[in-house]
ROSE-207167 format. One record per residue (C-alpha): x, y, z. Coordinates in Angstrom, 1 decimal. Example, Ala and Ser with C-alpha at 12.3 -4.5 7.8 and 13.67 -1.06 7.14 Angstrom:
<atoms>
      c1      c2      c3
    12.3    -4.5     7.8
    13.7    -1.1     7.1
</atoms>
This chain:
<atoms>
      c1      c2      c3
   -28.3   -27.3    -1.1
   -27.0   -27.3     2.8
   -29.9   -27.9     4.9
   -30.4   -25.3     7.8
   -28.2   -25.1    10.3
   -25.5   -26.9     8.5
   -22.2   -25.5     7.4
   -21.9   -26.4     3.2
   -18.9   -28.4     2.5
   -16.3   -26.8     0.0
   -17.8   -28.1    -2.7
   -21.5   -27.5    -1.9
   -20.2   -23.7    -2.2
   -18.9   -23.8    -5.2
   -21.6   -25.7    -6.8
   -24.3   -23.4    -5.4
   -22.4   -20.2    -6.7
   -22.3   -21.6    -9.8
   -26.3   -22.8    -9.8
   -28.1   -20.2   -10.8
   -30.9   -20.8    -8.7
   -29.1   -21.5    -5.7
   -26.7   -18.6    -5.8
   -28.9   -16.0    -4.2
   -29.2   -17.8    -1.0
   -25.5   -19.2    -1.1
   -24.6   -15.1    -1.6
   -26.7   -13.6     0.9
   -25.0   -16.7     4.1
   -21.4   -16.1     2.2
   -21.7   -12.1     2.7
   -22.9   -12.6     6.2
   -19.8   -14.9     6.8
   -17.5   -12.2     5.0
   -19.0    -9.3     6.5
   -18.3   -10.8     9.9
   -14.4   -11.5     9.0
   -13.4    -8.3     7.1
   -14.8    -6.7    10.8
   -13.0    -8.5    13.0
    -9.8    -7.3    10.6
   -10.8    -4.0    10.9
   -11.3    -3.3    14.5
    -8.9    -6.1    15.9
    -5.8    -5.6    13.3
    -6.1    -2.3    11.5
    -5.1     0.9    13.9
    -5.6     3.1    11.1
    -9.1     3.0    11.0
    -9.3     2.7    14.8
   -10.5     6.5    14.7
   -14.0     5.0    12.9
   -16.9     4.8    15.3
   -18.7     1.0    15.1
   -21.3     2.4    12.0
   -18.4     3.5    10.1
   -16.1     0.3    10.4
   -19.3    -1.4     9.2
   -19.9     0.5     6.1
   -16.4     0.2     5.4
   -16.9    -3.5     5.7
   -20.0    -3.4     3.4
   -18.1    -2.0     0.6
   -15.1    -4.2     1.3
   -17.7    -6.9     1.1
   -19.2    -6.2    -2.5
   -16.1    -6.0    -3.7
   -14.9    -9.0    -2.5
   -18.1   -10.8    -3.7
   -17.5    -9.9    -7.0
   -13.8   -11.0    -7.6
   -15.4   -14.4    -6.1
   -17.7   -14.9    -8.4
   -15.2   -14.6   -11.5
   -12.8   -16.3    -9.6
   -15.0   -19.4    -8.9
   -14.5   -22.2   -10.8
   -11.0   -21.8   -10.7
   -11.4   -22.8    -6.8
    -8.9   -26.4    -6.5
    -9.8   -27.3    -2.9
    -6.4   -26.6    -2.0
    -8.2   -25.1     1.1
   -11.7   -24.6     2.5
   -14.0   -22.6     0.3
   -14.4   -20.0     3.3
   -10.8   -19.9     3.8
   -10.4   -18.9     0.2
   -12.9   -16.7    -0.2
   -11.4   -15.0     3.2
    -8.5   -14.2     1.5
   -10.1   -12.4    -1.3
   -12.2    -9.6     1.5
    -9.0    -9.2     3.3
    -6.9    -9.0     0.0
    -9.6    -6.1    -1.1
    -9.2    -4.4     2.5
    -5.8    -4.2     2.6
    -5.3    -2.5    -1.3
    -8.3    -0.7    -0.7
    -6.9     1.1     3.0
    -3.2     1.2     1.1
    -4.5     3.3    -1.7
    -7.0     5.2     0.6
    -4.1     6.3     2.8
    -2.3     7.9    -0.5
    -5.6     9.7    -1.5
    -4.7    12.5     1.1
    -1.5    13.3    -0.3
    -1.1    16.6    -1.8
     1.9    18.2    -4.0
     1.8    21.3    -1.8
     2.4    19.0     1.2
     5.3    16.7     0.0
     6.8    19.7    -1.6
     6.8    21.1     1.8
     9.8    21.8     3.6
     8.1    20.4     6.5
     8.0    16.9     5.6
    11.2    15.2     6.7
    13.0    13.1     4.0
    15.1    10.9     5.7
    13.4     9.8     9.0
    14.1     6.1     8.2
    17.5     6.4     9.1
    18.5     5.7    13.1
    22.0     7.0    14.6
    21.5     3.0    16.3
    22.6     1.4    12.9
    26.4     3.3    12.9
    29.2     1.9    14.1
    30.3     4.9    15.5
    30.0     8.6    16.4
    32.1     9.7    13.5
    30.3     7.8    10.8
    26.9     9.6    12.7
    28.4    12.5    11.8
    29.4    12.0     8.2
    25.7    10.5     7.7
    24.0    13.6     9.4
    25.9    15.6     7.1
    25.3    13.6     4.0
    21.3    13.3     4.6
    21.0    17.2     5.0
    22.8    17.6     2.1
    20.7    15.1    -0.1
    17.8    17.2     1.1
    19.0    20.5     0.3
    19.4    19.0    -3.6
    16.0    17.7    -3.6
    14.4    21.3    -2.3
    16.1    23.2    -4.2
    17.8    21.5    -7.4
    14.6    19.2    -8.1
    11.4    21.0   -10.3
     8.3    20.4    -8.2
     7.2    17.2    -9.8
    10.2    15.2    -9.7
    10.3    16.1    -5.9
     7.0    15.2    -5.4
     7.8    11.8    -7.6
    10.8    11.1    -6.0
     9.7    11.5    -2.6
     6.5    10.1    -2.6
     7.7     7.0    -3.7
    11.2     6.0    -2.6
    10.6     8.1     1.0
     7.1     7.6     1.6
     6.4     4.4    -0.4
     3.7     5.4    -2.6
     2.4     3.2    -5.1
     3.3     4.9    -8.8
    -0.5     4.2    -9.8
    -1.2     6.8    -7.1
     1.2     9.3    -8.2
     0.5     9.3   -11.3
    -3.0    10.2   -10.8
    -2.2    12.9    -8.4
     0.2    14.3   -10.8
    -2.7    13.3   -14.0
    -0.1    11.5   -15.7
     0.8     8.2   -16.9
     3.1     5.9   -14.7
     5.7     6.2   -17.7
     5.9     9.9   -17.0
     6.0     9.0   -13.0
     9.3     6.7   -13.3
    10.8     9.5   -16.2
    10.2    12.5   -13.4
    12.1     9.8   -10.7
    14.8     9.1   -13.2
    15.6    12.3   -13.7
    15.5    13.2   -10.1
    17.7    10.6    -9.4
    20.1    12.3   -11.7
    20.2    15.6   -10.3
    20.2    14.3    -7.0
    23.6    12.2    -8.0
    24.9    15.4    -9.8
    24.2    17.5    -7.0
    26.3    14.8    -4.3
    29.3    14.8    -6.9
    29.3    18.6    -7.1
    30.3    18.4    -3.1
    32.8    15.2    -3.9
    30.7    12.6    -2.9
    30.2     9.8    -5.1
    27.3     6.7    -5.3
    30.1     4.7    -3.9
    30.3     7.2    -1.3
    27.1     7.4     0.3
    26.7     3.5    -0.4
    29.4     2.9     1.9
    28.8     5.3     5.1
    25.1     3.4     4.7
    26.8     0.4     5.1
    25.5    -0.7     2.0
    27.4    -3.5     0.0
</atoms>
């Protein structure tokens, strides 16, 4: 076991993790380590939880933590000293952080609001990527078309599937529980949206080939 005061080597870690006896007090210094990281993620190089006051970020942290702790202990003995213990283990907290924000963010999403006609569809597209004025045009035209056939050709859930996860990047997990379904369903409802939307562009003469091209696509 590390004496006080001194750092444990990588493999004094994994040895007192695995020790029974040892592991408590090996836990309770590698929490304090991870607690201390996951922070410093938080406040320094996550503005969407800049709005949490300090005893928020910390509790967010504390859950963040357990988490973590526990995927390290399964993960354990499958450590290879490929880097330091506490660099591994790092990776874990922030790897639980970051999924655990993503999903979080996704948890606020609501049918009625994506089905809104308020939510823009097509925002990821700049007038600074065409070539010229005229192909602006033809763009502009195509994009408010593409939305009218999502409003108003699409039932509620494929709009909500379709939009959620091609527009606003979703994860299908998350959509699926919002819309208590199974992911199957979720990429059925986008495939079928994805029909209607095609059959809605060729009822105004556009074709895939069409809209690939004024997108610059190959």
């Amino acid at each position: 076991m590390a004496s006080l005061g001194q750092p444990r080597s990588s493999e004094q870690w994994v040895a007192e993790l695995l020790d029974r006896e040892a592991r408590t007090k090996a836990l309770v210094d590698l929490r304090e380590y991870l607690l201390r990281a996951v922070y410093v993620y938080l406040n320094r190089h996550r503005d969407d939880v800049s709005h949490l006051d300090r005893r928020e970020l910390e509790q967010l942290a504390e859950d963040f933590v357990q988490d973590a702790l526990l995927q390290i202990l399964d993960k354990v003995d499958t450590f290879r000293g490929e880097s330091k213990f506490t660099t591994w283990a790092y990776r874990f907290v922030i790897n639980v952080a970051a999924t655990e924000l993503r999903l979080h963010r996704w948890r606020t999403l609501s049918l009625e609001r994506l089905v809104s006609d308020d939510i823009p569809l097509f925002t990821f597209v700049g007038d600074e990527r065409a070539p010229d004025p005229e192909t602006v045009a033809v763009r502009n035209q195509i994009l408010d078309l593409m939305g009218r056939i999502i409003r108003e050709d699409l039932t509620e859930r494929q709009r909500f599937a379709l939009v959620s996860i091609h527009f606003q990047g979703v994860p299908v997990p998350v959509v699926a529980r919002e819309l208590e379904t199974s992911p199957n369903n979720v990429y059925k409802l986008v495939h079928d949206a994805r029909k209607k939307l095609k059959q809605g562009l060729e009822r105004f003469h556009y074709s895939e080939a069409d809209v690939l091209a004024i997108f610059g696509e190959p």
